[in-house]
C-alpha positions in Angstrom: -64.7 24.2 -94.7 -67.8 24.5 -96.9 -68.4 27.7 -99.1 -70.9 30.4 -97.9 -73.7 31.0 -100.7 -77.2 32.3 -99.6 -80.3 32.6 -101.7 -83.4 34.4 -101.0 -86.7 33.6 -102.2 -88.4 37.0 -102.6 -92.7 36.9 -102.5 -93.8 40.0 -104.1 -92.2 38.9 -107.6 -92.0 35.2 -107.0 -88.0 35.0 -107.7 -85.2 33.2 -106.4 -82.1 35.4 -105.8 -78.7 33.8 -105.4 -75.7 35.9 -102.9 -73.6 35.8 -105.9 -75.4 37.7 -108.3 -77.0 40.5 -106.1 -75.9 44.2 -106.3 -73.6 45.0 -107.3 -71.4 42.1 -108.3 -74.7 41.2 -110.5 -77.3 42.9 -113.0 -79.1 43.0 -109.6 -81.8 45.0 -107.9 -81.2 43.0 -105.1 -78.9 42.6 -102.5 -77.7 40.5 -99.6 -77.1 42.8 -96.0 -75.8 41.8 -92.4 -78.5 42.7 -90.0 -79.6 41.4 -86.2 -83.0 42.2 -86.9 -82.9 38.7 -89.4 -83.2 35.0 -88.5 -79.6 34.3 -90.0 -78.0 37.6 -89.3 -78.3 38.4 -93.2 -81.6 40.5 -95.0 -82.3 40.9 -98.5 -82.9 44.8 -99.8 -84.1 45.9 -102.8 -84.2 49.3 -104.7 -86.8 50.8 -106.8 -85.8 54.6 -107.2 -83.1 56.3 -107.2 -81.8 59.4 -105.0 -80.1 62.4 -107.3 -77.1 64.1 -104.9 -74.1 66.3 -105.2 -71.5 65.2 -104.5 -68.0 67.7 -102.9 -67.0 67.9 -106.8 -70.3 69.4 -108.0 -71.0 66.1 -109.7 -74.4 64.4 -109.9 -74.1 60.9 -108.2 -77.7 58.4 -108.5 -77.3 56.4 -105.5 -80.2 53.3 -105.1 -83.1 54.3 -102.3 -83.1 50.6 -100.2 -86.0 48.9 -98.7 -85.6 46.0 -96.0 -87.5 42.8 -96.7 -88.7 41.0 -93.7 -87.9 37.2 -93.1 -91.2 36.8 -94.0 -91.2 38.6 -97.2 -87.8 37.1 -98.3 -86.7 34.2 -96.4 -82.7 33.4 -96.5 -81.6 30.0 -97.1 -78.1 28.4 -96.9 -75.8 26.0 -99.2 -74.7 23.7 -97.3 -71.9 22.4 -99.0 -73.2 19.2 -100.5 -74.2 18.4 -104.2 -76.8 15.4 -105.1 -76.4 12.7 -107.7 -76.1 14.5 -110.6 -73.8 17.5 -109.2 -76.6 20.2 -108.2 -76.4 21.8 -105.0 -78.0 21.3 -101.9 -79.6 24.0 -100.7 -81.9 24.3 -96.9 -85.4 24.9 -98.4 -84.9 22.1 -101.6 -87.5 19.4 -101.8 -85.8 16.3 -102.6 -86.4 12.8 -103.8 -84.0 10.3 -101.9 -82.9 6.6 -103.2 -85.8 4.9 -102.2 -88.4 7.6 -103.5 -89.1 9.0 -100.3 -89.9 13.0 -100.7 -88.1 15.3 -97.9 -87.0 18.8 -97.4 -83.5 20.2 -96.4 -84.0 22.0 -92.9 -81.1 23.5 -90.7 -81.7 22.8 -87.0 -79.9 25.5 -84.7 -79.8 23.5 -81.5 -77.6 20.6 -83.7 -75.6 23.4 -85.8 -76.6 20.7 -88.9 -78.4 20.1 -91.9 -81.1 17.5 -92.3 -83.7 15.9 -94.8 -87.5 16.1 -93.2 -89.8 13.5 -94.3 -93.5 14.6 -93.9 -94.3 11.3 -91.7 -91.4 12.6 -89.3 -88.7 10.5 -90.4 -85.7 13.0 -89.9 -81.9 11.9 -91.3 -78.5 13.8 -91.2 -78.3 15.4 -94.7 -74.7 13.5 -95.3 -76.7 10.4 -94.9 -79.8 11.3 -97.8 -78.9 14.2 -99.4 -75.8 12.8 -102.1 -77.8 10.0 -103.6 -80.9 12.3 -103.9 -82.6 14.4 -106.2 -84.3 17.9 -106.7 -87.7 18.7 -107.3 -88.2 21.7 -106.0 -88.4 24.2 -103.4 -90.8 24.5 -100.1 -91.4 28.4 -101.7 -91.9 27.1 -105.3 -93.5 24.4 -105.0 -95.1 23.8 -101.6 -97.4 21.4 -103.0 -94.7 18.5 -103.5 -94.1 18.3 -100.3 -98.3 18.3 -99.2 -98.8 15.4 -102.1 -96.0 13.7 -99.9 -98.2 13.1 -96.6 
């Protein structure tokens, strides 16, 4: 069984955030949250203020104010439990290099439950099959224009 990592590339400050250092396991302002509303059934939150209350002791307790990103704002991505040549992981979103120097990204298809690499000439292969031998360049979020250079 593969482990469950997510990251989350989040627009307005043009980050990468990783599952296993969000709030509060991490030095995060960020955190990963279980919600129908998302694609994947998981959101990304983030705090900027926080909320002064009392608590049933008469002590002060600061507890974060959360905001709700939208897919759109801070799309979730998935490990999917495979690591590439030199021992990096493969994550959906990566832009890849595979043996033969053909550029692809990861993509998860719902209707196949699977992971697969997506050439931009349409060429589509089971991740097991390109992913191991390949290597990272990038991301379709941080660098988008890898994959347009590609075509």
């Amino acid at each position: 069984m593969r482990e469950r990592k997510y990251r989350a590339f989040v627009k307005q400050c043009n980050k990468m955030i990783y599952s296993e250092n969000s709030y509060p396991k991490g030095n995060s302002d960020y955190r990963f949250v279980a919600s129908e509303d998302h694609k994947k059934g998981l959101g990304v939150e983030y705090f900027t203020s926080r909320t002064e209350y009392v608590n049933q002791y008469g002590g002060v307790v600061l507890l974060p104010d959360w905001r709700v990103f939208t897919d759109e704002e801070a799309p979730v991505t998935e490990y999917t439990g495979l690591k590439d040549k030199n021992g990096r992981e493969i994550w959906e979103g990566d832009i890849r290099k595979d043996s033969l120097g053909r550029i692809f990204k990861v993509v998860f298809y719902d209707d196949l439950a699977a992971f697969y690499g997506e050439h931009p000439g349409g060429l589509i292969q089971s991740l097991a099959d390109c992913g191991p031998d390949s290597e990272y360049l990038g991301t379709v979020y941080e660098n988008p224009d890898l994959l347009e250079a590609a075509e």
